[in-house]
N, C-alpha and C positions, 0 to 999 in steps of 0.2 A: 720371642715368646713361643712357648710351642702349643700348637694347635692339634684340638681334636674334633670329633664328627660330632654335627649338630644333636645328632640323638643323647648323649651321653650328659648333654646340659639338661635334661630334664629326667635324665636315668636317677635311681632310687635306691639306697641301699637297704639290703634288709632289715624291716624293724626287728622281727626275734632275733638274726646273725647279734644283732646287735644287741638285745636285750641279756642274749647267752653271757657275751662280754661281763656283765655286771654279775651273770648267777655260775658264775667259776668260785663263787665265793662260796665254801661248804658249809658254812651256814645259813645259805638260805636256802629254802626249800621253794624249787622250782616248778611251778605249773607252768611252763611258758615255754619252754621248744617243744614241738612236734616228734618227740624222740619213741623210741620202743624202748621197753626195760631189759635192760643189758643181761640181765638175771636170766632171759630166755634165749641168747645166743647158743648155739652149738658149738663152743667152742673147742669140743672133743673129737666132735663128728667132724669139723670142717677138720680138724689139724690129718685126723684120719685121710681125708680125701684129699687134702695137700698133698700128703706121701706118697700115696696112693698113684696121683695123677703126677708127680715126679718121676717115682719108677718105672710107671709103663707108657707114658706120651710125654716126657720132657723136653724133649727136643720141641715138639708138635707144640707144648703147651707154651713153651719161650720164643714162639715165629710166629713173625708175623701170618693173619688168617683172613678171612674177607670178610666186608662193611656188614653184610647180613650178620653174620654172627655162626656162632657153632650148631653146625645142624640139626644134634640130639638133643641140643637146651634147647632150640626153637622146636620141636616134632612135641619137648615135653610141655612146652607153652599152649602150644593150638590145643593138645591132648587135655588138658584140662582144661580148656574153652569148649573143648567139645564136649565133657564130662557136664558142663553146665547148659549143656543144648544152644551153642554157637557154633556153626560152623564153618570151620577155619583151617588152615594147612598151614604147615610149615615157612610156605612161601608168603604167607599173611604176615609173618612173626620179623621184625628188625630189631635185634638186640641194644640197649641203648643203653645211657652213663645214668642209668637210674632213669623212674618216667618224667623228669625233671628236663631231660633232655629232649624228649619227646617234646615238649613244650617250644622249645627253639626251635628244633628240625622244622617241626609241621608253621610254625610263626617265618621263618625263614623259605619256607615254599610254596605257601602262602598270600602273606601280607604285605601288600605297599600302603606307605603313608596314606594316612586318611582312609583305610579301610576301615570297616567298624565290625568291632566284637564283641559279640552278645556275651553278656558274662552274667552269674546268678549276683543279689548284691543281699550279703556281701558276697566274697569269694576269695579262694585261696592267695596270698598277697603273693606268691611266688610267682604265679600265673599272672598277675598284675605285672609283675616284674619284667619276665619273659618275653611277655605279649607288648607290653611300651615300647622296649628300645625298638622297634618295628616302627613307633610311632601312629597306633590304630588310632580310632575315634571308640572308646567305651559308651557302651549301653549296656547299663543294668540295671535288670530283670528283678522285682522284690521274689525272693524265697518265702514261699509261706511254709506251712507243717508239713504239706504233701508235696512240695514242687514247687516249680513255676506257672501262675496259673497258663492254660492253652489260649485263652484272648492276648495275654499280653505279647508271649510270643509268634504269636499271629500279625500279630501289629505290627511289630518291630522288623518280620520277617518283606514285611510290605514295602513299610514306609524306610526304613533302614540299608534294606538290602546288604546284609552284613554276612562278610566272610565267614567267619565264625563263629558258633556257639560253644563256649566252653560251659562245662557243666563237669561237678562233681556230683552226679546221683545220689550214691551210697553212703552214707556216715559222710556225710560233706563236713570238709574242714574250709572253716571254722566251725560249724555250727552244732554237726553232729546229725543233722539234719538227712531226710531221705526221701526221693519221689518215689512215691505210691506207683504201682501196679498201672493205673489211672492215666495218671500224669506221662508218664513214660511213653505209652502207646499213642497218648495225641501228640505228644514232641514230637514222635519218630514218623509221623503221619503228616504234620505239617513239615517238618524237612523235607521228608521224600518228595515235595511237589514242590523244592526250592532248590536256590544251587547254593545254599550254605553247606559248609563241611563240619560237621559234629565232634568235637573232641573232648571224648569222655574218656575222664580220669577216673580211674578206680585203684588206689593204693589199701582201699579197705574194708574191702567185700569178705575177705574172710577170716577176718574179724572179727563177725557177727558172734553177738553172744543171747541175745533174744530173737523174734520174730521167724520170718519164712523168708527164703532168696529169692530176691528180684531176678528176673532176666533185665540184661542190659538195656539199653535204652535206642541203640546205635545198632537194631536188626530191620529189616526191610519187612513193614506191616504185616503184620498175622504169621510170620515165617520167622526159621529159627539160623537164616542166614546173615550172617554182615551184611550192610550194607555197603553201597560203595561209596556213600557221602560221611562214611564214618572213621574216623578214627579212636582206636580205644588206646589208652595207656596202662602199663603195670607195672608192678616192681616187687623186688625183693626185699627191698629195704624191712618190710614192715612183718615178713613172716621168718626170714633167715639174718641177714645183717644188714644194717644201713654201706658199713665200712666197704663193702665190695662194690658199691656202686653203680649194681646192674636191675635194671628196668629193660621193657619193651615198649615195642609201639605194633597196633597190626590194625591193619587196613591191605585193603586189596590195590589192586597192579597200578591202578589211574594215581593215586596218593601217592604208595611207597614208591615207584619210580622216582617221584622228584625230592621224598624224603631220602633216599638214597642219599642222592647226588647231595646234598646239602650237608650229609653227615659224612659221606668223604672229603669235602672240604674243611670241613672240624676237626676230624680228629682220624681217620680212613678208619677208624675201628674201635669198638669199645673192647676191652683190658678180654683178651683173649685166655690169659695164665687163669684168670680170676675166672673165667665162663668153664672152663675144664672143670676146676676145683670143684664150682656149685654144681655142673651137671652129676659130678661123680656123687657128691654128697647126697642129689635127690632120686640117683640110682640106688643105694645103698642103703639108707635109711630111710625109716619111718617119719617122712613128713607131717604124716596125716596126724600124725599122733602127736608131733612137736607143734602144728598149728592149734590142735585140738588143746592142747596143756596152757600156751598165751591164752586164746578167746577166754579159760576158764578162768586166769587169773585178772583179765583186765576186766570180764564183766565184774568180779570181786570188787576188785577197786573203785569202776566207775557207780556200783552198787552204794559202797562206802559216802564216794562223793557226794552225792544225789544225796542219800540220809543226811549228813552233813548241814550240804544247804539247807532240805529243807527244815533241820532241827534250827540251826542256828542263824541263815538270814531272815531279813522282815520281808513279809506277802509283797513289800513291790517293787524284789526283785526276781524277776521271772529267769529259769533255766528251763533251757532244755532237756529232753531225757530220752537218748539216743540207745540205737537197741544193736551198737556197736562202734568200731571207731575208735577215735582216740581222746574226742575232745568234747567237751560241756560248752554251752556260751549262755552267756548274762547276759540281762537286758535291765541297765538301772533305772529307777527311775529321771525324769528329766532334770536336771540342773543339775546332775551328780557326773564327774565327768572320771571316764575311768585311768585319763593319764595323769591326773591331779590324784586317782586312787595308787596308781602303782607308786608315786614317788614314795607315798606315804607307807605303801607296803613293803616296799624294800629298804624302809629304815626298819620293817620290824620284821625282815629276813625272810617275806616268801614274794615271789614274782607270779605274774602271769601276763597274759597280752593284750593290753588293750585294742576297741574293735575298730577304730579310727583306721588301721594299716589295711585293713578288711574289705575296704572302701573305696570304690573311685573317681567317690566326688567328694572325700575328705567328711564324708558324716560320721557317723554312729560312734561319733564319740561316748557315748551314755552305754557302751556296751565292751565286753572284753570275754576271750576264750583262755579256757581250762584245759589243761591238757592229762589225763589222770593214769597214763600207761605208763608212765619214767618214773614215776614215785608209787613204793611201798605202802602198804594199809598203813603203819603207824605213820611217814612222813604224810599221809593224804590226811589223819587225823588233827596230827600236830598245826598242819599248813594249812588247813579250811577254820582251825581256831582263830590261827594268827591274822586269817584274814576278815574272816569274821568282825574282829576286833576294830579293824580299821575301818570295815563299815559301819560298825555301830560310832564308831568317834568321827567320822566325817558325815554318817546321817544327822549327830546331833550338833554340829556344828552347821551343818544348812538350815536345823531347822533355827538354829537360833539366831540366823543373819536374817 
């Protein structure tokens, strides 16, 4: 019989990888991966900067390069952290396989069994994923409208003693959800007088299509410096392509020292051809103006969605209403469960995610996320009907049991 590591019996597959599986079918109309709408790839500009970075660094761009990553992508990374009043240098920046990876490195230099990691609840199930095969002890944190409140993670920070804080700030997925101005400044206030390490994820800060920009959460009290118990994550995935695969990580020398080492034993290097390609494309082109054109169409969309709901579900089911992002989340009410909703909805052709995967103790089943950036105004019309529908026939089937 062959044997494998005790982690892996309690390891999880992904519920959306898995949900996608069933919405390859093109007639259904999918609220349920996490995707950007293909419609605003570059795929003119990147073929451009393929060529480009062919002709004059081929060699360079097909050799092997070091674990950090290509110098002028990381100089362009810190440079726009600095534009947002962080500051940061080059040597801050570790190029990574998307910030998905950043997840592993920093869990892998990190965490031993029985460590505990403060997580928001719900939160991103990938991060559930990442963070388990480590084998932590999870502790989560209720998310309210503004945050986490500052008691609770005071508590936790006490009685817990936990390696980690993961927190998605920003348009937090699932929820959509964002800490306040507020919130931010007491987190980053009680960390600094702890030896937890902060890893904030940010795939969708600019994104924003309403309100005013947060400063990050992961700055050292009243200053506009990193600190050194933080790590931030980023990526490209959500402003240029998923398909390239390239994210960072940046934290300073105590952290990426040992994040180093742990991403040379993975892989010695993230896709160097592909770091050429993207640097040349965000030397050449008008980024500003290619992020500025997304934010204008998903706020549309997620504008669309929000009318939707609340033309066509009943008052008690609560959404959110995110002031960027990618994603909506529901809150049904109680006895209505939303993976008894999906089966039902994918007999009548649209998907979404229930919030059960959300979870670290297996609740909120009564709740599921929307994802409104991969589908078009008409497929968001058509697919809040269909769904619609299903809850009005499973509301009046509760009420009549």
């Amino acid at each position: 019989m062959l044997r494998f590591s005790r982690r892996m019996a309690t390891a999880r597959r992904s519920f959306v990888r898995e949900i996608l599986k069933v919405t390859e079918d093109p007639s259904i109309i999918s609220f349920a991966g996490g995707l950007p709408n293909p419609r605003f790839f570059p795929i003119a500009e990147l073929s451009r900067a393929t060529q480009k970075t062919m002709s004059e660094s081929g060699a360079a761009a097909l050799q092997y390069s070091t674990t950090e990553g290509f110098p002028p992508l990381r100089e362009y990374i810190a440079a726009r952290y600095r534009r947002r009043g962080v500051q940061v240098g080059a040597n801050d920046i570790l190029i990574t396989n998307g910030s998905q990876q950043g997840l592993d490195l920093v869990a892998k230099a990190v965490l031993d069994q029985g460590d505990v990691v403060l997580v928001e609840r719900p939160t991103y199930l990938a991060a559930i994923q990442a963070f388990g095969l480590f084998e932590p002890r999870f502790r989560a944190l209720e998310l309210c409208e503004d945050g986490v409140q500052s008691d609770l993670i005071a508590r936790s920070l006490t009685e817990d003693q936990p390696k980690i804080l993961y927190a998605i700030p920003t348009f937090q997925n699932p929820t959509g959800i964002s800490w306040s101005a507020a919130r931010r400044r007491e987190a980053a206030s009680l960390l600094s007088a702890s030896n937890t390490i902060l890893v904030e994820d940010d795939p969708y800060s600019e994104l924003r299509f309403a309100g005013e920009p947060l400063a990050p959460m992961g700055l050292v009290p009243g200053t506009s410096d990193l600190a050194p118990w933080a790590v931030l994550l980023g990526t490209f995935s959500k402003t240029v392509a998923p398909g390239m695969r390239l994210g960072w990580l940046c934290a300073h020398h105590e952290i990426m020292e040992r994040v180093i080492v742990a991403k040379q034993a993975a892989d010695l290097q993230s896709n160097g051809f592909a770091q050429l390609v993207l640097n040349r494309y965000l030397s050449d082109d008008d980024v500003e103006s290619h992020i500025a054109h997304i934010r204008e169409a998903y706020g549309r969309q997620r504008d669309l969605m929000v009318h939707l709901y609340e033309k066509l579900f009943p008052p008690e089911v609560l959404c959110t209403k995110p002031e960027g992002g990618m994603f909506l989340w529901m809150t049904l009410p109680k006895g209505l469960s939303s993976m008894d909703l999906l089966e039902k909805a994918i007999k009548a052709k649209v998907a979404f995610v229930p919030g059960q995967a959300f979870f670290t103790d297996d609740c909120g089943g009564n709740t599921m996320r929307l994802n409104f950036s991969n589908a078009d105004e008409p497929m968001i019309e058509e697919g809040m009907k269909r769904l619609a529908r299903v809850f009005a026939t499973a509301t009046l089937l509760r009420k009549a049991s």
